[in-house]
Structures are given as structure tokens and as C-alpha cells.
C-alpha positions as CSV (number, residue, x, y, z in Angstrom):
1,X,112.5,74.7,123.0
2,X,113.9,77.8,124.3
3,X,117.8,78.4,123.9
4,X,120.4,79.4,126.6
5,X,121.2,82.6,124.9
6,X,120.6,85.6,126.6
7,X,119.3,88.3,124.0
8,X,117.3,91.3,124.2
9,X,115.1,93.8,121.7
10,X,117.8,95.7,120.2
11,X,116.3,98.1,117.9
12,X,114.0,98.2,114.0
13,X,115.4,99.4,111.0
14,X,113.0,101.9,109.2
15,X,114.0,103.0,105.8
16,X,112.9,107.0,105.1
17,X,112.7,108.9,102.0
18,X,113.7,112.3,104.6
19,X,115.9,111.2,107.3
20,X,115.1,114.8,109.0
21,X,111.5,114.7,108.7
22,X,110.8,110.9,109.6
23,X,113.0,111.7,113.1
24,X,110.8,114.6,113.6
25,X,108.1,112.2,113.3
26,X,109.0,110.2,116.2
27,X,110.9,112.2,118.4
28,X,107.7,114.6,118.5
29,X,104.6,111.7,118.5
30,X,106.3,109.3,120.3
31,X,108.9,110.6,122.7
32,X,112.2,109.4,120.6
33,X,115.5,111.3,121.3
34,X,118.6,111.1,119.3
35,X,120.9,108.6,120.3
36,X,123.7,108.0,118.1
37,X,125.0,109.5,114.3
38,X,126.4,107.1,112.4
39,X,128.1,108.5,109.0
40,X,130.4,107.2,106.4
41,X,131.0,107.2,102.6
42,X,128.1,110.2,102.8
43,X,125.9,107.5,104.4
44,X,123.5,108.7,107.5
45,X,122.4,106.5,110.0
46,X,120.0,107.9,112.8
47,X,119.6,105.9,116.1
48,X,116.8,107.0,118.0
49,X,115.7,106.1,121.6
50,X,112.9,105.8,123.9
51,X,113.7,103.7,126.8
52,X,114.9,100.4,125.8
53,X,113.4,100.7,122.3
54,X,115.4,101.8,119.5
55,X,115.0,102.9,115.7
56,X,117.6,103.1,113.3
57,X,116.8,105.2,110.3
58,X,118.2,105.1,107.2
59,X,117.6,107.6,104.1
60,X,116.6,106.2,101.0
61,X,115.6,107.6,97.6
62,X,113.6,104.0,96.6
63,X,109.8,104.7,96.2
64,X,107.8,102.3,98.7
65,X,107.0,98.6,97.3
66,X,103.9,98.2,99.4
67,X,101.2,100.5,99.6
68,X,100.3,100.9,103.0
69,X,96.4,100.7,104.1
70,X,94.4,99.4,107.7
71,X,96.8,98.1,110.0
72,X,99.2,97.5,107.7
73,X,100.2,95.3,104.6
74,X,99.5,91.2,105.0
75,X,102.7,90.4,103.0
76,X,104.8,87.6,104.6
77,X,108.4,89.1,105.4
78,X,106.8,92.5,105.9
79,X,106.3,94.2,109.1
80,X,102.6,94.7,109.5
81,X,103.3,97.7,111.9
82,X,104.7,99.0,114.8
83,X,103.1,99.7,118.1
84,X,103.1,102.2,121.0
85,X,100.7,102.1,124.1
86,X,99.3,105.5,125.4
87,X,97.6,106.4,128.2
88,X,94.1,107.7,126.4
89,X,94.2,107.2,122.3
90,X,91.4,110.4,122.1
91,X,93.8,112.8,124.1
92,X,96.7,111.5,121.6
93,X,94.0,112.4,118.6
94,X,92.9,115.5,120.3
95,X,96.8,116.5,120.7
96,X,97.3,115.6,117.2
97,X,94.1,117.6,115.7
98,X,94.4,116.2,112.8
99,X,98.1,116.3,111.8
100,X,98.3,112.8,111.6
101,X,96.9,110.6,108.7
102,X,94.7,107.9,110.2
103,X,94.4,104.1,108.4
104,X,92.1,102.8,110.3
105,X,90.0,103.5,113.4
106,X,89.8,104.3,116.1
107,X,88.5,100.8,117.4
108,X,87.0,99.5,120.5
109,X,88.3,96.0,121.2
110,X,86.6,95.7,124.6
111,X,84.9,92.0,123.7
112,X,88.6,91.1,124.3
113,X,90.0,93.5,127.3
114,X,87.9,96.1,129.0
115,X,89.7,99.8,128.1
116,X,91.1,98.5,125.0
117,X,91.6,100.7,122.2
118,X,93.0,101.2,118.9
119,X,94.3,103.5,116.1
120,X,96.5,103.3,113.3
121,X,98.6,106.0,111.7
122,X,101.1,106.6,109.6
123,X,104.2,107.9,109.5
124,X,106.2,109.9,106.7
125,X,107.2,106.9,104.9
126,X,103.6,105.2,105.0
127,X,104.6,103.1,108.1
128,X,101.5,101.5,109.8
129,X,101.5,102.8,113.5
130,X,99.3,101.3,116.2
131,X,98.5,103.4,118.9
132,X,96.5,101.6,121.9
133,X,95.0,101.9,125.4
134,X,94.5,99.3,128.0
135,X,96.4,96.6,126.3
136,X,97.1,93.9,129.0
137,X,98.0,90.3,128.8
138,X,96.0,87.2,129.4
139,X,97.1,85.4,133.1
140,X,98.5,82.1,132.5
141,X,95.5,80.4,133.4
142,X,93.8,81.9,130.3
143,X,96.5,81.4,128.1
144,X,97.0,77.6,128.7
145,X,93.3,76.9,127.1
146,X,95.5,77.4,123.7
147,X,98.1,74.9,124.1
């Protein structure tokens, strides 16, 4: 059943240990700029934006409660990762030369989609972050084989 409710991706809360060095992060890997500066009672809140995605970071002084490994933790509740699509993952590597601690692969998925591949980094705050090529979904034909 689908609802008459029109809503839309509004944005993922990301909790950082260093406010300035996790928007750093994202506004130079992934293209984010600075969209809104939320403060009150000393309390930052950084919106960041690219295109119709959002992040909202908060600082935080808590020490992680999952350690973060692969793609991510399995933990029900918990954001396994989050995802960006590239154009070539070994030009995004070769940019990076090493500044970026992988978790896992790279991985060729092409037994499922021709092109398709995979890496997983991580960010300041050990947040799991896919980074893929040649993602593309199945046509409705395929798809209704698993209804």
C-alpha cells in the first residue's frame, strides 16, 4: 500500500567528533557545499548540500558504539553506509592516492551489471562510504520475477 503523502529525501544526520574536519571530508571527496549554520545554546549544526542530497552534522564528544569494518556494521537500527556513484572508482582512488582509508575493495560486481564497481571508505568518524560505478537498475520486466 502506498500513501497519498507527497514526501521527498530530506537529508541524514551524521554525528562527528570534529565538526570542521568531517565537512572537509565531504565538501572535498564528495562535492558538498555549506548550506545552512544552525547555532544555539553553543550548539553547531552544519547543513551540507549536494544537489538534492543533504547532511546535517552535528559535533559530538561520544566515542563510536560500533566499530566500523567492510561495508559497514550488520546491526539492525544502524545505517550500514552511505553511497555515492562516480563516474570511474580507479580515477576516484587514483585522485585520492591513498588519503582515504579503504574497508573493503575495490570489487567487481559485473555477474550482476556489466561496469559495476565498488569501494568502501571511511570517513572521519568511521562512516562506511560506498563509492560505485555503473550502478543501474533492473527494468520492470526483471524485477517482477521477485514478486
Amino acid at each position: 500500500m502506498t500513501t497519498s503523502i507527497e514526501a521527498r529525501w530530506s537529508h541524514v544526520g551524521l554525528n562527528c567528533v570534529d565538526l570542521k574536519r568531517t565537512e572537509e571530508f565531504y565538501r572535498r571527496w564528495f562535492g558538498f557545499r555549506r548550506a545552512r549554520v544552525v547555532e544555539e545554546d553553543g550548539v553547531r549544526v552544519v547543513f551540507l548540500r549536494s544537489g538534492d542530497v543533504y547532511l546535517e552534522l552535528f559535533a559530538t564528544s561520544e566515542e563510536p558504539l560500533l566499530a566500523t569494518k567492510d561495508d559497514g556494521p550488520a546491526n539492525p537500527g544502524v545505517a550500514r553506509h552511505l553511497a555515492f556513484q562516480v563516474p570511474s572508482v580507479d580515477a576516484f582512488l587514483a585522485e585520492a592516492a591513498g588519503a582515504l582509508p579503504i574497508s573493503l575493495g575495490p570489487l567487481e560486481f559485473e555477474k550482476f551489471i556489466p561496469g559495476w564497481k565498488t569501494v568502501w571508505v571511511t570517513d572521519p568518524d568511521g562512516v562506511v562510504i560506498e563509492v560505485s560505478q555503473g550502478y543501474v537498475d533492473q527494468s520492470e520486466t526483471e524485477l517482477s520475477q521477485y514478486s
